[in-house]
C-alpha positions as CSV (number, residue, x, y, z in Angstrom):
1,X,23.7,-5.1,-1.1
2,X,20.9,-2.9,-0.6
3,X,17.5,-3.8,-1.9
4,X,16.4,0.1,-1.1
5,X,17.2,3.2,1.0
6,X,14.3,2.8,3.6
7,X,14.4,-0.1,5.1
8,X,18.3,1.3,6.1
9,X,16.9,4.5,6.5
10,X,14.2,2.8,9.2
11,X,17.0,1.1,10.8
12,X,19.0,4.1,11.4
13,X,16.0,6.4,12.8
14,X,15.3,3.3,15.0
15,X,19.1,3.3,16.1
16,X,19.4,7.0,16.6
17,X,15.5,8.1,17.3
18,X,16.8,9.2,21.1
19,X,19.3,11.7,19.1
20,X,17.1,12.9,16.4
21,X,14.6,15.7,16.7
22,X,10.8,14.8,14.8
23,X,10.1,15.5,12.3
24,X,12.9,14.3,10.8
25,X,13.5,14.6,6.9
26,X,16.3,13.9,5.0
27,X,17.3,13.1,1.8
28,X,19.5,10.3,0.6
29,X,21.1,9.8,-3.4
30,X,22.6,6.2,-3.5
31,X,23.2,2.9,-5.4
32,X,20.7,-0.1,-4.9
33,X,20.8,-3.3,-6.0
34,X,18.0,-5.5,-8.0
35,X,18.6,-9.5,-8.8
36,X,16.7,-8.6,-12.0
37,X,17.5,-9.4,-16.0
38,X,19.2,-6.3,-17.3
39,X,16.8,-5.1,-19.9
40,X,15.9,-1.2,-20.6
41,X,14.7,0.2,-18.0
42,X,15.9,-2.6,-15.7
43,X,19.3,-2.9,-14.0
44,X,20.8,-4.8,-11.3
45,X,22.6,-1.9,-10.2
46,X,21.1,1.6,-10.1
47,X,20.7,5.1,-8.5
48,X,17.5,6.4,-6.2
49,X,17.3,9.8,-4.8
50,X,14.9,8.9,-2.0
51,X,13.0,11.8,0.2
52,X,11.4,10.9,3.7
53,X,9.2,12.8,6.7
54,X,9.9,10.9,9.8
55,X,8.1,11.6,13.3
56,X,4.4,12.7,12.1
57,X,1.1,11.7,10.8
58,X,0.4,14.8,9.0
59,X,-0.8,14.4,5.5
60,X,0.8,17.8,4.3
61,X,3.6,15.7,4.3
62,X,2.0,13.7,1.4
63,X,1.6,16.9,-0.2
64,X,5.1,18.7,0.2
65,X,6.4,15.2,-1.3
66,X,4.1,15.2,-4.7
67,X,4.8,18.8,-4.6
68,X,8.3,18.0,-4.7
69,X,8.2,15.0,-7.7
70,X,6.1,18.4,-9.7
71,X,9.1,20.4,-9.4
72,X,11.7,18.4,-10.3
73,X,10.1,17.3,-13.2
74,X,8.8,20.5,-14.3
75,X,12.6,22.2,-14.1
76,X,13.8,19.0,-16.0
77,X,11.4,19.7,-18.3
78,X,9.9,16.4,-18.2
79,X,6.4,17.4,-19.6
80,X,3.8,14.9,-20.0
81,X,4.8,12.8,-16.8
82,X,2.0,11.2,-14.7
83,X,1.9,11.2,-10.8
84,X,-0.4,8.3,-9.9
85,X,-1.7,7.6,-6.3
86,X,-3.7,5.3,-4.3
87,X,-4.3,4.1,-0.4
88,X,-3.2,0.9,1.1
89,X,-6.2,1.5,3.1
90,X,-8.5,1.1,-0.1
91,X,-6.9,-2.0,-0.7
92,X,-7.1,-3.1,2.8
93,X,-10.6,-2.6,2.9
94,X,-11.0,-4.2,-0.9
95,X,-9.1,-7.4,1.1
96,X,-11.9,-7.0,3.6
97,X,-15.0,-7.0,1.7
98,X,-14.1,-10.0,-0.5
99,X,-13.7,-12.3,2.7
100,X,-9.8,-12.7,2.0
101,X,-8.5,-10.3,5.0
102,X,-5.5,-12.9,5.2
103,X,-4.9,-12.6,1.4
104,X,-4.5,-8.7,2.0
105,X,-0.5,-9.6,0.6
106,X,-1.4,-11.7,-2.3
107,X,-4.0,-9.2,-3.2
108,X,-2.0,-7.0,-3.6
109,X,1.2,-9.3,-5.4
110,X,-1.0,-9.6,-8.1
111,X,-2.8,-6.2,-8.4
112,X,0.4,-4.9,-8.7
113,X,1.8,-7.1,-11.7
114,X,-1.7,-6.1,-13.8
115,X,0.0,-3.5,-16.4
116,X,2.6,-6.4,-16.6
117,X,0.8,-9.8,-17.4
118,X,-2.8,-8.6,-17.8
119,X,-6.5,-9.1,-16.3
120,X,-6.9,-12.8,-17.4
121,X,-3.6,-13.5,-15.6
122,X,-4.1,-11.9,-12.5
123,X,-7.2,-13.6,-12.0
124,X,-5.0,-16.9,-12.4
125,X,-2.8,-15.7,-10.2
126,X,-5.3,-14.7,-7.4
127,X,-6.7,-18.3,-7.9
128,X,-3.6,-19.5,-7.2
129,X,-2.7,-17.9,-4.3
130,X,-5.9,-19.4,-3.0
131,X,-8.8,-17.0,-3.4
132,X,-12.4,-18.1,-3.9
133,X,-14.0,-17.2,-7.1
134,X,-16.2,-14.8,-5.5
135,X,-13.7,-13.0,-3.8
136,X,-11.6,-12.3,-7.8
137,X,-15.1,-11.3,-9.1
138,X,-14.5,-8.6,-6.0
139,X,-11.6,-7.8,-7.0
140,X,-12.5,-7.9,-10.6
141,X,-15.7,-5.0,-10.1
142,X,-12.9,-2.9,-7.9
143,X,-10.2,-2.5,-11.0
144,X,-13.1,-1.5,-13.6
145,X,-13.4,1.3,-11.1
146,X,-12.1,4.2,-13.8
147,X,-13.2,7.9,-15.1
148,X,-12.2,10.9,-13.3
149,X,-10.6,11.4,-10.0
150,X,-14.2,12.2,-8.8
151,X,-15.8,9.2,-10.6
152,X,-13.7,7.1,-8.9
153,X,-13.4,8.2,-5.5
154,X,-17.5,7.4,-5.8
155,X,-16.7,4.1,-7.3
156,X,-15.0,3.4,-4.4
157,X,-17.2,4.3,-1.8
158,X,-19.9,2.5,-3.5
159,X,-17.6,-0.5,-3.5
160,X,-15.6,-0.5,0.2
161,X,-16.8,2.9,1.7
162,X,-18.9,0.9,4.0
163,X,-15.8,-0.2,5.9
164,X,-14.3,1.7,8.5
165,X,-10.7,1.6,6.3
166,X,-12.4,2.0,2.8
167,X,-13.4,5.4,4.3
168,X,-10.7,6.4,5.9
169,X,-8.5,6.2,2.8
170,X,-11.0,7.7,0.2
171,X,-11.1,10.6,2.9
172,X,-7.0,10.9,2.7
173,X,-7.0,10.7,-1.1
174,X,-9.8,13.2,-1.3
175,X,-7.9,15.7,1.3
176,X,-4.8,15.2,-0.8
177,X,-6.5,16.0,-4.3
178,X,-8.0,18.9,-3.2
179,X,-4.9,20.4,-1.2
180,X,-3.0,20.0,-4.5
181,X,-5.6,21.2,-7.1
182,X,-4.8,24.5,-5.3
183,X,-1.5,24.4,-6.5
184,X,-2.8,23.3,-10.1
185,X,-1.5,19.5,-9.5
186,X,-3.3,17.2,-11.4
187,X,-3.4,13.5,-8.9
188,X,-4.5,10.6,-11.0
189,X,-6.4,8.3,-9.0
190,X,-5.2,4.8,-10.1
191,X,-7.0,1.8,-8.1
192,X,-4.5,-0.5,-9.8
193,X,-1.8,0.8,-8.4
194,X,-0.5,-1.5,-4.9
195,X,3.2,-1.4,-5.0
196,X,4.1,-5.1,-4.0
197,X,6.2,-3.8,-1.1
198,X,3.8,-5.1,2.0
199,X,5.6,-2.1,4.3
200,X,3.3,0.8,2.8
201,X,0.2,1.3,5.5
202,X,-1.2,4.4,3.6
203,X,-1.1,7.1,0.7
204,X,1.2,4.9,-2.1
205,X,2.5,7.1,-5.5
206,X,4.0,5.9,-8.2
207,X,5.8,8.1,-10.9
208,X,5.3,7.6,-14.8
209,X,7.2,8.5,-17.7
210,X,6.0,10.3,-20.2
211,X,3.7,8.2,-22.9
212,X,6.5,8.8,-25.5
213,X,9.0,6.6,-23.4
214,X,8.0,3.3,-22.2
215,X,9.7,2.6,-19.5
216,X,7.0,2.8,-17.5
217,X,8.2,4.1,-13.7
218,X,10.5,6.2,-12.7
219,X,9.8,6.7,-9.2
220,X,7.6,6.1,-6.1
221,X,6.7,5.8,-2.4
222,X,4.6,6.3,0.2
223,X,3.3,6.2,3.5
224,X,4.8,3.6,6.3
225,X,3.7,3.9,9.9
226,X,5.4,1.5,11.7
227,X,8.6,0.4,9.9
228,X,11.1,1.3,12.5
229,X,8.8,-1.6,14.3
230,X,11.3,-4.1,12.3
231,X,14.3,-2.7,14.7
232,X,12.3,-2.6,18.2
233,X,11.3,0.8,18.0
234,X,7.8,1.0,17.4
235,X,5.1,3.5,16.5
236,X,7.4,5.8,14.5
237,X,5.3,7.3,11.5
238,X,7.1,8.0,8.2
239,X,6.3,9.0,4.5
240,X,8.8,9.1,1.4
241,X,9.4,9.0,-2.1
242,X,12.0,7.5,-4.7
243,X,13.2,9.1,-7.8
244,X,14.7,6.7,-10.2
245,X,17.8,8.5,-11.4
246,X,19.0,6.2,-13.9
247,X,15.5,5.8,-15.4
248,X,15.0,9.3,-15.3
249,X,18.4,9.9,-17.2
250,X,17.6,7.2,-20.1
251,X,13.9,9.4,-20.5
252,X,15.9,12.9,-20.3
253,X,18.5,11.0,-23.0
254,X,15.5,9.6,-25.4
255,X,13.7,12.9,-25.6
256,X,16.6,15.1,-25.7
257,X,16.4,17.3,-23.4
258,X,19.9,17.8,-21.9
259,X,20.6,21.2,-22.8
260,X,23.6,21.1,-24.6
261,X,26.5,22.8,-22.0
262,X,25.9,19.5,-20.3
263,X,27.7,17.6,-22.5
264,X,30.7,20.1,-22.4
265,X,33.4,19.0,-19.8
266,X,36.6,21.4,-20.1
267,X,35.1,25.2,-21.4
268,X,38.9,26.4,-22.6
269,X,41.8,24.6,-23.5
270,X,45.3,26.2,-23.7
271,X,47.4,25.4,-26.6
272,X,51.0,24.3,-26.0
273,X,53.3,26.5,-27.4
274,X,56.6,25.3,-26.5
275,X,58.2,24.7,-22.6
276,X,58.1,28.5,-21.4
277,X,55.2,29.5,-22.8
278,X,53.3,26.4,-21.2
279,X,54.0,26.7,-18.2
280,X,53.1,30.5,-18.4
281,X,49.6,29.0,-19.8
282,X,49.7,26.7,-17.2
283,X,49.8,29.5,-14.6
284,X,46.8,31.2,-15.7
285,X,44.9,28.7,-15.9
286,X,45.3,28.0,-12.3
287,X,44.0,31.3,-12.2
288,X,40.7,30.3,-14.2
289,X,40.2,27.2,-12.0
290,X,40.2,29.0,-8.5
291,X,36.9,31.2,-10.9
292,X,35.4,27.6,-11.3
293,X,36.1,27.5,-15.1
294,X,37.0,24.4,-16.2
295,X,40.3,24.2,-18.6
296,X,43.0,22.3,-19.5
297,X,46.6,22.6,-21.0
298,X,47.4,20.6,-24.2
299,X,49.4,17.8,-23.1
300,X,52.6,18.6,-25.5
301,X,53.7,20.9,-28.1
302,X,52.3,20.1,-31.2
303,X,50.7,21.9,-34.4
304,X,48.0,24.2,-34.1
305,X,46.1,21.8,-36.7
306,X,46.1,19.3,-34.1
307,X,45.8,21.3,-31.2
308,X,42.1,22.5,-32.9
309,X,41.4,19.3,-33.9
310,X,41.4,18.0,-30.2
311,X,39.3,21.2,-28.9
312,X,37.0,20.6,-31.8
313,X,36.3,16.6,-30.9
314,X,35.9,17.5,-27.3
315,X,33.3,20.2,-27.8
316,X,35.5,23.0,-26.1
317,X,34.0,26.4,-27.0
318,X,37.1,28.2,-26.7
319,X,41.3,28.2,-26.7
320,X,43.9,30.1,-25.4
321,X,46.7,30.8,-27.2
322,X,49.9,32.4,-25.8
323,X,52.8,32.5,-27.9
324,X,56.2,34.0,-27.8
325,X,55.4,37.4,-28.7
326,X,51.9,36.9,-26.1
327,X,54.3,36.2,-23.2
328,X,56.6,39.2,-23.5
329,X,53.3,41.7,-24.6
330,X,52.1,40.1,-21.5
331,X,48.5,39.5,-23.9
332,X,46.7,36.0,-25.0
333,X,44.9,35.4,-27.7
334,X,40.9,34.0,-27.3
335,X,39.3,32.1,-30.1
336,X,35.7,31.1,-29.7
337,X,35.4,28.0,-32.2
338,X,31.8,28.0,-32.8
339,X,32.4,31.3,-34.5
340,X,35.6,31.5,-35.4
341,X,36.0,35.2,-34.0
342,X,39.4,35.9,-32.1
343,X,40.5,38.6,-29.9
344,X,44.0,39.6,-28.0
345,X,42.9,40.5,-24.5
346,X,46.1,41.5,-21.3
347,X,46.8,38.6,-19.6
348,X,45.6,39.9,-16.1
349,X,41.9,40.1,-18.1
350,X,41.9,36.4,-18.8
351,X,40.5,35.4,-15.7
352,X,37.3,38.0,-16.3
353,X,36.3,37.0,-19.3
354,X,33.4,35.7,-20.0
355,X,33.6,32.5,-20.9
């Protein structure tokens, strides 16, 4: 069972990187597994819609993929969302100027559970994992690094930007900011966030849900430079992100913002009439399905009263009803239900109306 869709997705490039042309990008929407207690928010079994850049170490790839969580959420009207970022780099330097380069992992473990279990309890765990003191009263000074984007980029500098990495990743994060602020993307720096997944060697996003909603993520990524390592292929570069489709549905559901044709399955339903004039209804509506409309034919004849009934509890804007007199006038009858109007239309119409 899959834990995600990149390590696979490494194992594949590594498997076919003498067949592929780099870059390579692709696009993958699959089920992934998680041996987590179901709660909301949280399931053992769920949907990603992952998007990777294999083959380069351009960081306009790190733009084209924040670019690319702005407009989906935009056209899913998901207003209010945040798209936060850091740098493994940052970290990585952060590991470095407390002493603890070896601890770089369990740094990061526990940064990454601090919205979960809070300050005191990171500390605890840092302890734990066999840090001095000093080195979480390091760590401490780097997660009160807040304010603006620009506040903290100084923050860090003033913290790590003596280290060869620290700089190196405040440079990325700065070129990334700015290349997006032309496209009036708003970043938000968030030194908090490490992503426990050890695989990430550069920019890291995470995706948040609108305030509204808690449920906290609903997607993420970034950049891994030598996964394809793991299968004997080294020195492949890669960046991607995750969308978290069954989170993203449960925030879309709680704010209500499926329009409402997305609930509608079947658009027309044909009304059984009798056995001649159903399978005349059932002929056109063949001729409605090869115009992509979707319909169905009442499974027997019954009364009209229940025939509406049915439409009415599916949603189904509209019937058709072809009777007797219908079949040899060669006409149908069209009722729209949310209004109530009706019209008789020829038959060889049906299939340009405008449902």
């Amino acid at each position: 069972l899959k834990y995600d869709l990149t390590i696979p997705f490494a194992r594949y490039v590594a498997m076919n990187h003498n067949q592929l042309t780099f870059p390579f990008k692709r696009y993958q929407v699959q089920p992934v597994w998680r041996a987590d207690r179901p709660q909301k928010g949280r399931y053992r079994e769920f949907y990603q819609c992952d998007a990777d850049v294999v083959g380069s170490n351009s960081l306009l790839n790190e733009v084209e993929l924040a670019l690319i969580y702005h407009t989906v959420f935009n056209r899913l009207q998901l207003t209010g969302f945040e798209l936060r970022v850091n740098h493994r780099k940052i970290l990585a330097a952060l590991a470095e100027v407390c002493g603890g380069v070896d601890k770089m992992t369990d740094i990061t473990i526990a940064i990454d559970k601090l919205d979960k279990i809070g300050l005191e309890k990171v500390k605890d765990e840092l302890i734990q994992r066999g840090l001095t003191n000093e080195q979480v009263k390091t760590i401490e000074k780097y997660l009160f690094v807040t304010g603006s984007n620009e506040e903290i980029l100084t923050g860090l500098k003033s913290l790590i930007g003596n280290t060869e990495t620290g700089k190196k990743g405040v440079e990325e994060l700065q070129f990334l900011i700015a290349q997006l602020s032309t496209h009036n993307i708003d970043l938000i720096i968030d030194p908090t966030l490490a992503r426990g997944l050890n695989y990430y060697t550069g920019t890291i996003f995470e995706a948040k849900a609108p305030a509204s909603v808690k449920i906290g993520s609903i997607g993420g990524g970034g950049r891994y430079d030598d996964l394809t390592g793991l299968f004997g292929v080294p020195n492949i570069p890669g960046v991607g992100i995750s969308f978290g489709v069954d989170r993203i549905y449960d925030v879309m559901e709680e704010l209500n913002l499926f329009p409402a044709d997305v609930h509608i399955g079947t658009q027309v339903l044909f009304f059984n009439l009798g056995d001649k004039e159903s399978l005349y209804a059932f002929e056109l509506m063949q001729q409605l399905r090869e115009k992509e409309i979707r319909c169905e034919l009442y499974h027997e004849n019954n009364k009209f009263d229940k025939q509406f009934k049915y439409a009415e509890k599916k949603n189904i804007p509209y019937v058709v009803i072809i009777g007797e007199t219908e079949m040899t006038e060669k006409k149908c009858k069209i009722k729209r239900l949310a209004t109530g109007e009706q019209e008789t239309i020829p038959s060889g119409f049906l299939k340009n109306y405008p449902f």
